[in-house]
C-alpha positions in Angstrom: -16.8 -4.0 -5.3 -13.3 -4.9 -5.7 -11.9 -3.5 -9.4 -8.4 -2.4 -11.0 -7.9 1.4 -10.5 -7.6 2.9 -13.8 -6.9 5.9 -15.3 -10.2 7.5 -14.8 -9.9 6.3 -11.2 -7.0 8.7 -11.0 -8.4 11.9 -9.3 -9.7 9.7 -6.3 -6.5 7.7 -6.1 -4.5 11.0 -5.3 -6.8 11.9 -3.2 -6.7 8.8 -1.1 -2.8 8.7 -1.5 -2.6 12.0 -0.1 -5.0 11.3 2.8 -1.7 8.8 3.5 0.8 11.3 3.0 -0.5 14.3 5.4 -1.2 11.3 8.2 2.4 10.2 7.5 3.9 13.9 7.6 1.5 14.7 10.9 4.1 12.1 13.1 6.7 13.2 14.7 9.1 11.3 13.2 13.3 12.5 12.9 12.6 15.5 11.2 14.0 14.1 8.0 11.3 11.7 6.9 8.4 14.0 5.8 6.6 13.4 1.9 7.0 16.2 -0.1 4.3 18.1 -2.0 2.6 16.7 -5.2 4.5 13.4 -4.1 0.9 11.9 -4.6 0.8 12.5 -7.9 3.8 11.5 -9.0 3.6 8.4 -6.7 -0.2 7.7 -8.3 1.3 8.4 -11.9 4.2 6.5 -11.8 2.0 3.0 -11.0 -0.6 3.6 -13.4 2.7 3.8 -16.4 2.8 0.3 -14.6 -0.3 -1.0 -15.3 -0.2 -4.2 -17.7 3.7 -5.2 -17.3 2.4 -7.8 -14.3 4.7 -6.3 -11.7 2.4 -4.6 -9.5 -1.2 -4.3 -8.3 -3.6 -1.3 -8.1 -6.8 -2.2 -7.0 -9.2 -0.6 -5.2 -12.9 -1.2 -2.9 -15.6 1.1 -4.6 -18.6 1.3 -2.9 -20.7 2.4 -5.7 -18.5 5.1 -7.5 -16.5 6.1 -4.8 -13.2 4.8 -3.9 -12.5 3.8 -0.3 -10.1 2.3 -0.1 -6.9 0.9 -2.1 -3.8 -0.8 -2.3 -0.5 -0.5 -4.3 2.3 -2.8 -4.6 5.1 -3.9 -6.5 6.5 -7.3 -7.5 10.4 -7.4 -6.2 12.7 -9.6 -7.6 14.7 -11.8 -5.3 17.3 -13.9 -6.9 18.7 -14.4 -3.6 16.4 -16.0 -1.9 14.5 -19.4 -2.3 11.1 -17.7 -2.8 12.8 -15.8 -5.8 10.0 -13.1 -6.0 7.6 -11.1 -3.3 4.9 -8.3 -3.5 5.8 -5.3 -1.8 2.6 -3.4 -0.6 3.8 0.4 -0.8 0.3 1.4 0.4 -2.7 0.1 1.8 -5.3 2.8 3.1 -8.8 3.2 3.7 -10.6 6.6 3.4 -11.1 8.6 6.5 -15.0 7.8 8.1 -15.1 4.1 6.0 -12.5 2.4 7.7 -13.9 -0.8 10.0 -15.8 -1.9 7.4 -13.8 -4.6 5.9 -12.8 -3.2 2.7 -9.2 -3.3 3.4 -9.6 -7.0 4.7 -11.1 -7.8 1.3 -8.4 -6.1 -0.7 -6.0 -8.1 1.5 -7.9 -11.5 0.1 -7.8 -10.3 -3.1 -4.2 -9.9 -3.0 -3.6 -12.7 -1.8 -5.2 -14.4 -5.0 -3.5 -12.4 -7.2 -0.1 -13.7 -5.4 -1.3 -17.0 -5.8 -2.3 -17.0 -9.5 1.5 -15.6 -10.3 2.7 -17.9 -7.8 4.5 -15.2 -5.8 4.8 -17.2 -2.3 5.1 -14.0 0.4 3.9 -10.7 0.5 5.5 -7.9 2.8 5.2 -4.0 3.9 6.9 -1.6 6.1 5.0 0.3 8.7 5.7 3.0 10.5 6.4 2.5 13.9 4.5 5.9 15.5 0.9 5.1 12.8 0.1 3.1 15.6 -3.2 2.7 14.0 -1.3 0.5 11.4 0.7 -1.1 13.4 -2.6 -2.1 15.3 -4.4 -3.1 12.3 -1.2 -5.4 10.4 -0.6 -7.0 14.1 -4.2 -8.6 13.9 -3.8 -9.2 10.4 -2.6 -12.6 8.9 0.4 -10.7 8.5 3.7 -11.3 11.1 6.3 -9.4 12.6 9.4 -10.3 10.1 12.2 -7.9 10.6 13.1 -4.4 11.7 14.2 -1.9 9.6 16.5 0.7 11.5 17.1 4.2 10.4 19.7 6.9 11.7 19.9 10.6 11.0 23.5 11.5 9.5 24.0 14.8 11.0 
């Protein structure tokens, strides 16, 4: 069952958050990029303080009581552009042992309803190059290569 994460989700969120984070901090990336402790927390408490101003979206797949599986994004305003406004997913992960299962494929339709019901017209996310596993599962999503991000070390 699909659901808003709420405050009493908030212990599992972390949890799944974190899962993220030690995945993310296990690649060898420049030796710059690693997530710091407790960021999970703070990353979890700062969208929740969100919750009900209509500019992001916290949901997650519960199978019974259990959370696994979630994603978190944020509506970015683009003045710019013709589209004007986009969700950015900040994270999208499925509990270790539940993944293949279509829960984030579900999450990713109900996202996509949510878009459409605030008429947000594009949804994006950054993933990192060496999670190969991501990068796997967002090329055989409905989702497309769009642009690269570049990033050098300032030594």
């Amino acid at each position: 069952m699909i659901r808003d994460l709420t405050e009493s989700d908030r212990n599992q969120t972390i949890e799944l958050v974190n899962q993220f984070y030690r995945k993310v901090n296990e690649l060898e990336l420049d030796g710059l990029f690693r997530i710091r402790p407790r960021a999970a927390t703070k990353f979890t408490d700062i969208y929740f303080k969100l919750i009900g101003t209509g500019k992001v979206y916290m949901r997650g797949f519960f199978a019974d009581s259990e959370l696994v599986s979630l994603l978190i994004g944020r509506v970015e305003e683009k003045p710019h552009l013709e589209e004007e406004r986009s969700l950015f997913i900040d994270l999208a992960v499925t509990k270790l042992g539940k993944k293949k299962k279509g829960y984030m494929s579900a999450l990713l339709k109900d996202v996509d309803l949510w878009c459409k019901k605030k008429s947000i017209p594009a949804i994006e996310l950054r993933a990192i190059l060496q999670n190969e596993e991501a990068v796997k599962f967002w090329d055989k999503s409905p989702f497309e290569r769009f642009y690269i991000r570049y990033r050098k070390r300032v030594d």
